[in-house]
N, C-alpha and C positions, 0 to 999 in steps of 0.2 A: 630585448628586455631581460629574458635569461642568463645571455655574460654581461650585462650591469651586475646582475645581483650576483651571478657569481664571484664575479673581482670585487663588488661589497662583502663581500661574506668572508674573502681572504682576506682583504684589511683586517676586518673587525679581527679576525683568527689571531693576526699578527700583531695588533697594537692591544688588546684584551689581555692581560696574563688569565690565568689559568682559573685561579681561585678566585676573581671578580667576573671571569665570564661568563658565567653558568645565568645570573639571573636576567644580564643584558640577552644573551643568547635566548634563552626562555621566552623573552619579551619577544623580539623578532622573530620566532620559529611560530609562534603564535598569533601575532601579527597576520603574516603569511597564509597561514593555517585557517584562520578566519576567514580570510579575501580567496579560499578555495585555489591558492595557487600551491599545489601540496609538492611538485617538483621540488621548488625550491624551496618548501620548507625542509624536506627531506636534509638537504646539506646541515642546515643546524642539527632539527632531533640527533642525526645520526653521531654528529659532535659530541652534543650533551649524552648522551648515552655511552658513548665511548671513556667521556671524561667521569661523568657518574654510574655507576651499574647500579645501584639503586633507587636511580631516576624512574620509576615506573611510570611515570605518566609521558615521560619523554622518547619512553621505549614503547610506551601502548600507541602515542602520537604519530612516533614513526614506521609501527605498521600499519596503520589507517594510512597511512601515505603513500607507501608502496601499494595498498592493495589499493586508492582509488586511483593510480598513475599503473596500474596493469603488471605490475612487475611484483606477480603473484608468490613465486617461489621465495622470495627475500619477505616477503607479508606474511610467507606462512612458516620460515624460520622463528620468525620474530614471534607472532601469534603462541606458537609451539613452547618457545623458551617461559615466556607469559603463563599460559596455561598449566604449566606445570609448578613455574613457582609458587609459592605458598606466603601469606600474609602483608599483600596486597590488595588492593579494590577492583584492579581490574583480571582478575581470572576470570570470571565467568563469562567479562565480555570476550578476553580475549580467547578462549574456547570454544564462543559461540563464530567469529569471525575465520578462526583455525579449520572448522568445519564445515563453514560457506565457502571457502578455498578448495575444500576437498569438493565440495559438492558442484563447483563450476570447472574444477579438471575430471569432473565425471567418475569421483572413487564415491560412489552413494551408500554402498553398507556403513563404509568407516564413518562418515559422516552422519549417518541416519543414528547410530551409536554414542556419538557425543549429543548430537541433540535431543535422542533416548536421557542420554546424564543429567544433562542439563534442566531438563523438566522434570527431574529429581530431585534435582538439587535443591536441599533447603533452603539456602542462603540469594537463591536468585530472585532477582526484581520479576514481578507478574508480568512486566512487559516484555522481559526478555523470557519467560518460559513462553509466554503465545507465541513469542515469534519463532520460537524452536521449536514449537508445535509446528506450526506452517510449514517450515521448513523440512520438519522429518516427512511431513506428509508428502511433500514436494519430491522428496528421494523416492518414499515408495510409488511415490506415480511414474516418476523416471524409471525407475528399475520394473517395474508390469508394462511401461512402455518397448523399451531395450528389445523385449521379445516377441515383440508382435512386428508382424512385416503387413502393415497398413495398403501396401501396393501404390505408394505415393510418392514422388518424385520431386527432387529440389535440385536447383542445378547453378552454379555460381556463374556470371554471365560475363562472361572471359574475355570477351572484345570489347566491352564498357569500361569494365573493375579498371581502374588507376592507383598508381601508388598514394593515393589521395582519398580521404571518405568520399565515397558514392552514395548516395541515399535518397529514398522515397521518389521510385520510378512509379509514371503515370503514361497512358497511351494519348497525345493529343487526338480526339473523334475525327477533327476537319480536313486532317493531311498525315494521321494513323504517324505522327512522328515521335519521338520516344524523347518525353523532358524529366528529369530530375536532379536535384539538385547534387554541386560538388564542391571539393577546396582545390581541385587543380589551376593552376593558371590560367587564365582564358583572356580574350581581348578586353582590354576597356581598365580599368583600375581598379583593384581590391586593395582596401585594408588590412594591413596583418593583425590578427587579432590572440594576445594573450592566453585565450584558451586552447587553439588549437596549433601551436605553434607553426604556423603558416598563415597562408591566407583563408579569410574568411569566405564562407560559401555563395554560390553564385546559381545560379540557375542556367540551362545548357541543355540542346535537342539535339536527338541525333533519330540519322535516318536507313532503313533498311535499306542495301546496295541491293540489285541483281542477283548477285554471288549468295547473299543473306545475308550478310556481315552489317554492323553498324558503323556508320558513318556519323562524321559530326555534320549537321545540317546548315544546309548552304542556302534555304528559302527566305522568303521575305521574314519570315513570323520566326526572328530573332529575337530574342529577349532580352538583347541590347538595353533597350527603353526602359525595362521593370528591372534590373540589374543597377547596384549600387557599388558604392565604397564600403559599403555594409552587407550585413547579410542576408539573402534571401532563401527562400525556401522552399521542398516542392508542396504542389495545390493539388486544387482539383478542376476540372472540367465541365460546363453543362454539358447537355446532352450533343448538342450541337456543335462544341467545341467554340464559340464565338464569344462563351466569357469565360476568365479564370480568377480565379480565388487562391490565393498565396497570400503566404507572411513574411515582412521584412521586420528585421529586429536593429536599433540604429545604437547600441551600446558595443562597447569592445569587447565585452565581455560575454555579447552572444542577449542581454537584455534590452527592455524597451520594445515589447514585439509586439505588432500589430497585424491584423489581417485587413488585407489589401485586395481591390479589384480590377480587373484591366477587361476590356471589350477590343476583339478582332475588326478591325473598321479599314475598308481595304487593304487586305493584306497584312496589317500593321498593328501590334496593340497599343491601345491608347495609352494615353498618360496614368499610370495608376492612382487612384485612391481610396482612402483609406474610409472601412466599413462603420458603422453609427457608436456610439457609445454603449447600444447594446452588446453589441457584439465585443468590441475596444471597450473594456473598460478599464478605462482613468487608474495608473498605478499598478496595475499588473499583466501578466504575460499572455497575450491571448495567438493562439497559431494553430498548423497543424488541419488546416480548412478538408473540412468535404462535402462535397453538394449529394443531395438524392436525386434519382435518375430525372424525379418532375420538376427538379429547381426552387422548391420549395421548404427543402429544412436546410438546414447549417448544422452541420456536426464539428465540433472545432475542441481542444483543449485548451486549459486556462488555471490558471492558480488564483482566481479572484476569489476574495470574500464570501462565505456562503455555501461552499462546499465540504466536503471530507478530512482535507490535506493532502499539500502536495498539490500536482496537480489533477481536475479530474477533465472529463466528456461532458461536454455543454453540447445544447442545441437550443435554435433558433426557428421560428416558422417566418417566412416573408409575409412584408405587407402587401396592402393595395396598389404602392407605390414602388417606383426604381429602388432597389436596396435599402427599401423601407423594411427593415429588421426590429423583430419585435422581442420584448425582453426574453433572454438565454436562460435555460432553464437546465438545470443541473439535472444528470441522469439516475442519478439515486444511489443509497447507498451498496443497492445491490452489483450493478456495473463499477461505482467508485469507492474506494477504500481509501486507509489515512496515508499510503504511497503514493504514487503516480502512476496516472494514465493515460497516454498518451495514441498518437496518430488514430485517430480511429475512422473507419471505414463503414457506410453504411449499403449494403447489398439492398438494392431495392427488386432484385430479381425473388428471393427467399427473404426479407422483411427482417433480416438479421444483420445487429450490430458487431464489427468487428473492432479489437483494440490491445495492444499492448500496455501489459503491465507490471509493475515488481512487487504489488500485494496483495495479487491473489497465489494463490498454489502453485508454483512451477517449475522447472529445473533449473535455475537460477538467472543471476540479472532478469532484463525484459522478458517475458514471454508474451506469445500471441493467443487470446480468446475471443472466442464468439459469445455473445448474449442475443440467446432466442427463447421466446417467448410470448404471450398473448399479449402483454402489457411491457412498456417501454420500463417500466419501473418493479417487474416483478418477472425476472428473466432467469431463464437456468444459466449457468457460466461454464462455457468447456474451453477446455486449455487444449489449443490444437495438435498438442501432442507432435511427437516425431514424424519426419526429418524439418514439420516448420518451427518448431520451437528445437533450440542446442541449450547447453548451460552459460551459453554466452548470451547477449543485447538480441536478442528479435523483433524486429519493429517495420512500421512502414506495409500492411500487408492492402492489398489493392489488386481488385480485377478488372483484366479489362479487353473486350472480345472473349477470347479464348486462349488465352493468356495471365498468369496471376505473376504481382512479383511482393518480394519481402526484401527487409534491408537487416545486414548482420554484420556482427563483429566476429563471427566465429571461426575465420578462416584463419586470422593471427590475434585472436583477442587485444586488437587496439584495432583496425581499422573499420568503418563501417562499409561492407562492398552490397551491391544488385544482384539479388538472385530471381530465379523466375521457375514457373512449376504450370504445367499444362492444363487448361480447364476447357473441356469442351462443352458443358453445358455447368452455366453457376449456380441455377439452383441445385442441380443433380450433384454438382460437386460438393456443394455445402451443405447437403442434409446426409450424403455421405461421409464429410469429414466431422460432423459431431456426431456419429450414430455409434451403437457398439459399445467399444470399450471407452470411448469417452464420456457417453451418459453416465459412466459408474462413476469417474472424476470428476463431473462437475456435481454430483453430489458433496463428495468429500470438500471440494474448493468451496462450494457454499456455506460450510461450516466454521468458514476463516475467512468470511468476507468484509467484516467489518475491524480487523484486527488493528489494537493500536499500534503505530509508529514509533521506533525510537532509532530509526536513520539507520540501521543496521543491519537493511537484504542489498542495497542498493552496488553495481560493480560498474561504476563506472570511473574512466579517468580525467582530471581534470578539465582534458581538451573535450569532453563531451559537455561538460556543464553550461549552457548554455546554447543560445539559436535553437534552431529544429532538432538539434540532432537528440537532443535529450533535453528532459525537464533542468532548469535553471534552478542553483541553490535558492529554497526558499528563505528567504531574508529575514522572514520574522517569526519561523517554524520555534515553540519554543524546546528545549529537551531536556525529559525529564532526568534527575536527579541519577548517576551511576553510582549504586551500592552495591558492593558485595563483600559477604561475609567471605572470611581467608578460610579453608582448610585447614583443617589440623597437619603440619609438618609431619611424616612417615619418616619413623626410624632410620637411621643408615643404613642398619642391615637386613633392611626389610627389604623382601622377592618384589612385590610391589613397585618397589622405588625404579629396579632394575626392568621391567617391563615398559615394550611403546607405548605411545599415549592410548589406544585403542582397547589398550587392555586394562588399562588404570580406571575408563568408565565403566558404566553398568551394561552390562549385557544386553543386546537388538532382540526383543523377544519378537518386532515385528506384529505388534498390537496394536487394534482399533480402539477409539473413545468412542463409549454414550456420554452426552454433557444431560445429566437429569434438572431434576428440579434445583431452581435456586432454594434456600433455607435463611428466613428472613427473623430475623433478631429483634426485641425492643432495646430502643435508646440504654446502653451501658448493663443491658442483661446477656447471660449465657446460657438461661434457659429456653428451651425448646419448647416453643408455642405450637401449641395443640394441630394445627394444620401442617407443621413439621411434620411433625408422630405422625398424622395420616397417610403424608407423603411417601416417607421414609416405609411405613406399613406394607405401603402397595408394592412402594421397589422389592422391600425381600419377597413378596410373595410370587411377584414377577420372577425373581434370580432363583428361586427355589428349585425349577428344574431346567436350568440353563448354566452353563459351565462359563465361566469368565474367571480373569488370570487375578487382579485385584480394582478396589477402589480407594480413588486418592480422595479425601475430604479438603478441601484449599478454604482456610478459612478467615477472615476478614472483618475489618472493621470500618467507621467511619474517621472522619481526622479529628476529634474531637479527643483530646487525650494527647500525653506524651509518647512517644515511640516506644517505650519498655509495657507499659499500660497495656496500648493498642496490643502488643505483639502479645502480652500472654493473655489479653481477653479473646482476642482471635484464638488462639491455643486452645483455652477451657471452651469454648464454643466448638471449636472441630472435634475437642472428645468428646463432649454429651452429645453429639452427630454420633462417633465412634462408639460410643457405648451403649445407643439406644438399636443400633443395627448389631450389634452384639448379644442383647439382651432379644433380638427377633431372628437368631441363630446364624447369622452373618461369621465365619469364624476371623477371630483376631488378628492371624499371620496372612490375612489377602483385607485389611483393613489398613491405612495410614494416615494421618494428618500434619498435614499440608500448613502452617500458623504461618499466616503474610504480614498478618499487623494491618494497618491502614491501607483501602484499596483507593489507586490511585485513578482518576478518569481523566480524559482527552479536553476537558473544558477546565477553566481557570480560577472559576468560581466556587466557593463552598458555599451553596445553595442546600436548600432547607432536601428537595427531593435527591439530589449526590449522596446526601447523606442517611436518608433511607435505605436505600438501595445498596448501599456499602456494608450496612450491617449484617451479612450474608455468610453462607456455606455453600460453594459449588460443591458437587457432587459427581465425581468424574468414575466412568467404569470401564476398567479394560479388560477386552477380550480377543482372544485370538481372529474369530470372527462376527463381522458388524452386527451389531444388535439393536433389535425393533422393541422400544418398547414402549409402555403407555405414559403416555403423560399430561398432567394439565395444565393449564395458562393462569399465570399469576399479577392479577389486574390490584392497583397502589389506589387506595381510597384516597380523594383530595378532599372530601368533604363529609363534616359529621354526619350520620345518617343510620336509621334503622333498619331491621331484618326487610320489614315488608318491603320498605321502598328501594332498597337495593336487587330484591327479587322480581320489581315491577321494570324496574331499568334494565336490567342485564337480561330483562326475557328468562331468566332459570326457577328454579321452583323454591322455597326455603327449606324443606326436607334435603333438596341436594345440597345445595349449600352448606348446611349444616352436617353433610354425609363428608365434604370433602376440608370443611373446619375444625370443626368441631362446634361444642354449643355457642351460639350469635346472642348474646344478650344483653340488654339493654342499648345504648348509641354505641355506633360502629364507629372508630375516630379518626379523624383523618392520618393518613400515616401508616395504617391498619395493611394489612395484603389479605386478600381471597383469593383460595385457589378456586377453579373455574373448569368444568369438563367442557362446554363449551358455550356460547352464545349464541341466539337466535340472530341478533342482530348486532349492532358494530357499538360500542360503551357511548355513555354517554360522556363525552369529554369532558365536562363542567364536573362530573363525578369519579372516572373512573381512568385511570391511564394503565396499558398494557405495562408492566415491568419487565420482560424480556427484550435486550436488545433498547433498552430506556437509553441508556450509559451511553450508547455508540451513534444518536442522535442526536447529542449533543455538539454544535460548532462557536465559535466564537465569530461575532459580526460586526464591522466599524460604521456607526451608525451617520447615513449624509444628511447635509441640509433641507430642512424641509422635515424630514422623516417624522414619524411619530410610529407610538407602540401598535396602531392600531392598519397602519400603514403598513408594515415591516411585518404585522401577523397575518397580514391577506397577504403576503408577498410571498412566503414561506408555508404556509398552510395552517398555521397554528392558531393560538388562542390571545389576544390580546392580555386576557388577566394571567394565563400561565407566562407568560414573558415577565410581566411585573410581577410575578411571586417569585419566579426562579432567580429575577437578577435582586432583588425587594426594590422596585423603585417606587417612591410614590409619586411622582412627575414624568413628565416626558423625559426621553431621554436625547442627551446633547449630542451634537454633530459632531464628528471625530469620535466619542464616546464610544468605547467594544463593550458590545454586552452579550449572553450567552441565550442564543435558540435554543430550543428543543423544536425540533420539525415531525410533524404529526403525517404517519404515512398507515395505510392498510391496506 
């Protein structure tokens, strides 16, 4: 497939002149670009940018290209040359990618230092400053890692590793024989498959010699039978070893994946098939299997309908019946975020979920995290930290005996090989490997658990996109809008100009964020409602004898309005933030604001509460070190209503109320915010919705036959009438129809 398009591409070179090829070439390169085969779009961008040097989108195209095809140094030329130019759209992106380069060859100052700029940067999209948050955070957790010697052991497993991806080693229980999946050649017929330029993966045992060494297994329990033309993947095990669980995916491209099951039946596994529509569902990627030690959950990933983005961790409970699987239930948004999350492993030894992913906090591509905690939905997240996480792909992680293994790209950042790391007891091992210094990181990663997505942590190359080996481009992911404002062009003979790029950003002061209270606006006003002022009050009285470096005011509107509108009512609203903390001895030179204009959210709909919620002031504070401070909870009145009966609902008293508002008089209107020190009991839904973290609960859902609003609201937890207020329907709604959840969790 590769020399087709090659000897195409030299035609076109050769029968094209010069001055008409640019927009054919354009079309093809993009083409390509699209169907995620970036090898070869690479040949064209690189054309057009040769032929044009002020093709910036051809030169921004063609380091996304190189950096998801692994050929990092040529991605970070390009980035580099980008980043520096001035009075284009894409600088900010391409300084935020220039920096994720440094931050996967392990240089984390320089890199933690542009994403310091970068969330400086006036002109940057909100999306891309969160993800440069994460990111910097991500450096500082590497670099407090770097110096700690953990006493934990990883070892690349030398008699397995092939010049071919190795990936997601499992122990078979019945005959302790060692299966996971590969792209080496092996008996029987493979497909060659476009993504990985070879063959596609196959599933493959191998057995411990005498000597120790592994051997490829010569017993009955070949996996001949459950091995295709296509590709398959590693599983999981019962306890007994007599059923397995794997996924075969029947597209060339690595899609079409289903989770599959096979029973040990003399010697031999059965004919495999395929798991219920619970688990398969209809239209997207469901793989990745692991059973709990009783045989009774399913832990699997999936990019279906209903989740975060991307792909997340679903689970399943069994029925009454043989692989009677009952509807999958999404892990929440505290395990899944709007990237992917993939292989996950559930310890039933410590009651702790394991899982790789690339949108929580980590040192770059995949990393590996545990979620432990009381409730499946309400989990601390630790990043396991070095030597199992690199700044490369970490994935696959699995115990088994006394034995753990992981699968990584980090030995040549392209291949994926079997590593393995010693556990003599798992629970002891695992309350070991989150304790310490990683409780301090899974706080900091909890503060970016929900962060939106704009495709831009992700390091992988084409040949992964697709099957097990990594999440499959998502097809209908949509992306938001790339804006950036150009730089003012620096003199010629400015010192400046002649300085590396490290030195051109803002200084690593190596500061923590407080994210305070949100600061909530009426429709098209700039003044500050009275429970601001109180808010705003309590912080300086709090900062009054504590040292911190500055705060950013980031201020915001809803979309109602043109873009010139939006952006200087956002302005005048972040000063009278800026001027009321001034006027309460806050000094002016560690004050700044932040004007976004329109704030943009993850759901597609301009609904009545998006647009509350947008009319806002974060309030961001840094300080050298972390700071504890008070805060209270800010609940969205959905219905008219007065002092008393708001105080009978929410269990608080109307003195307090009115301590943390100010004066309550007459009807409270829907739309209104109360701040809240705390609640006796949980709001009344029909009255009252928590506003923090509102924004990132929002998914979009394509609604099936049969369904109704009231159906789809027990399904998800929510409210039958908040569905039909948030989308406005006043009918059911149609089959295929996407309308937008809000999921109600506490």
């Amino acid at each position: 497939m590769r020399r087709i398009l090659i000897i195409y591409i030299s035609l076109v070179f050769a029968q094209v002149s010069i001055a008409q090829s640019i927009p054919k070439l354009m079309e093809l390169a993009d083409t390509l670009y699209q169907a995620n085969h970036y090898l070869e779009a690479i040949e064209f961008y690189d054309k057009i940018s040769s032929i044009d040097k002020e093709n910036y989108f051809a030169r921004y195209r063609l380091g996304f290209c190189y950096n998801r095809t692994l050929q990092y140094e040529k991605a970070k030329d390009v980035f580099l040359d980008l980043g520096l130019a001035t009075g284009h759209e894409f600088q900010a992106q391409s300084l935020y990618y220039y920096a994720n380069v440094l931050k996967l060859e392990g240089n984390f100052e320089v890199a933690d230092s542009i994403f310091e700029s970068l969330i400086a940067l006036p002109s940057a999209e909100p999306h891309l400053i969160e993800l440069s948050r994460k990111q910097k955070e991500g450096c500082l957790l590497a670099m407090r890692q770097e110096q700690v010697d953990r006493g934990f052991t990883v070892e690349a497993m030398e008699d397995l590793n092939s010049k071919y991806h190795d990936f997601g080693a499992i122990i078979n229980p019945s005959n302790k024989e060692l299966v996971f999946a590969t792209t080496r050649n092996l008996p029987g017929i493979q497909y060659e498959g476009s993504q990985y330029e070879g063959l596609l993966p196959d599933l493959v045992a191998f057995r411990r010699t005498s000597s120790g060494r592994w051997r490829m297994a010569s017993s009955q329990q070949h996996f001949s039978s459950l091995n295709t033309h296509w590709s398959e993947g590693s599983g999981t095990f019962t306890h007994d070893g007599n059923t397995f669980y794997y996924s075969s995916c029947r597209g060339e491209d690595g899609t079409d994946c289903a989770i599959m099951v096979s029973y040990l039946i003399d010697g031999d596994w059965s004919r495999p098939a395929a798991l219920n529509q619970y688990i398969n569902e209809p239209g997207s990627e469901n793989k990745q299997p692991n059973i709990s030690q009783g045989g009774d959950t399913l832990f699997f990933s999936s990019d279906r309908p209903g989740g975060f983005g991307g792909s997340d961790i679903w689970m399943s409970l069994k029925g009454l019946g043989e692989e009677s699987w009952t509807p999958a239930i999404n892990m929440g948004e505290v395990i899944n975020t709007p990237e992917n999350e993939i292989t996950p492993y559930y310890s039933s030894a410590y009651n702790c979920l394991l899982f790789a992913s690339n949108g929580h906090v980590g040192y770059g591509g995949y990393d590996l995290f545990a979620a432990k905690g009381e409730s499946f939905f309400e989990p601390e997240i630790y990043n396991l930290g070095y030597p199992f996480n690199s700044t490369l792909d970490d994935t696959y992680f699995a115990i088994s005996d006394t034995v753990g293994f992981l699968s990584s790209n980090r030995a040549d950042r392209r291949l994926l090989n079997l590593y393995s790391f010693p556990v003599s007891n798992e629970k002891l091992f695992l309350s070991t490997l989150i304790s310490g210094e990683s409780l301090i990181d899974s706080r900091i990663i909890a503060k970016y658990r929900s962060i939106q997505s704009l495709d831009l942590t992700t390091f992988r190359v084409e040949d992964y996109q697709g099957y097990d080996l990594f999440e499959p481009v998502k097809r209908e992911k949509p992306k938001p809008p790339i804006v950036a404002a150009a730089e003012p062009e620096p003199e010629e003979d400015s010192v400046v100009a002649q300085l590396p790029v490290a030195s051109l950003l803002f200084e690593n002061k190596g500061s923590s964020e407080f994210h305070y209270e949100k600061l909530y606006f009426d429709f098209g006003e700039s003044k500050l409602r009275r429970a601001s002022e109180i808010a705003l009050e309590d912080l300086a009285r709090q900062l009054a004898d504590i040292e911190f470096e500055e705060i950013d005011i980031l201020a915001f509107t809803d979309s109602v309005g043109n873009h010139d509108y939006n952006l200087e009512l956002s302005e005048t609203r972040g000063n009278n933030a800026l001027n009321y903390l001034m006027s309460l001895g806050i000094p002016s030179g560690k004050l700044r604001v932040l004007a976004r204009g329109e704030h943009h959210h993850g759901n597609t709909k301009d609904d009545w509460l998006t647009r509350v919620l947008s009319r806002k002031v974060e309030v961001v504070i840094k300080s050298k070190d972390p700071l504890e401070l008070r805060t209270a909870k800010t609940y969205l009145v959905r219905q008219n209503n007065i002092l008393n009966n708001i105080s009978n609902l929410l269990g608080v008293g109307t003195g307090e109320l009115e301590k943390m508002n100010g004066p309550l008089e007459g009807t409270i209107l829907a739309g209104s915010t109360l701040r809240i020190p705390s609640v006796s009991r949980h709001p009344y839904l029909q009255q009252f919705l928590e506003s923090d973290g509102l924004t990132n609960s929002f998914f979009t859902y394509r609604v099936r036959g049969g369904e109704t609003l009231a159906s789809i609201a027990d399904k998800y937890g929510t409210l039958e009438e908040l569905l039909a207020e948030i989308n406005q329907l006043d009918r059911e709604p149609l089959s295929g129809e996407r309308i937008i959840i809000y999921k109600i969790s506490f």
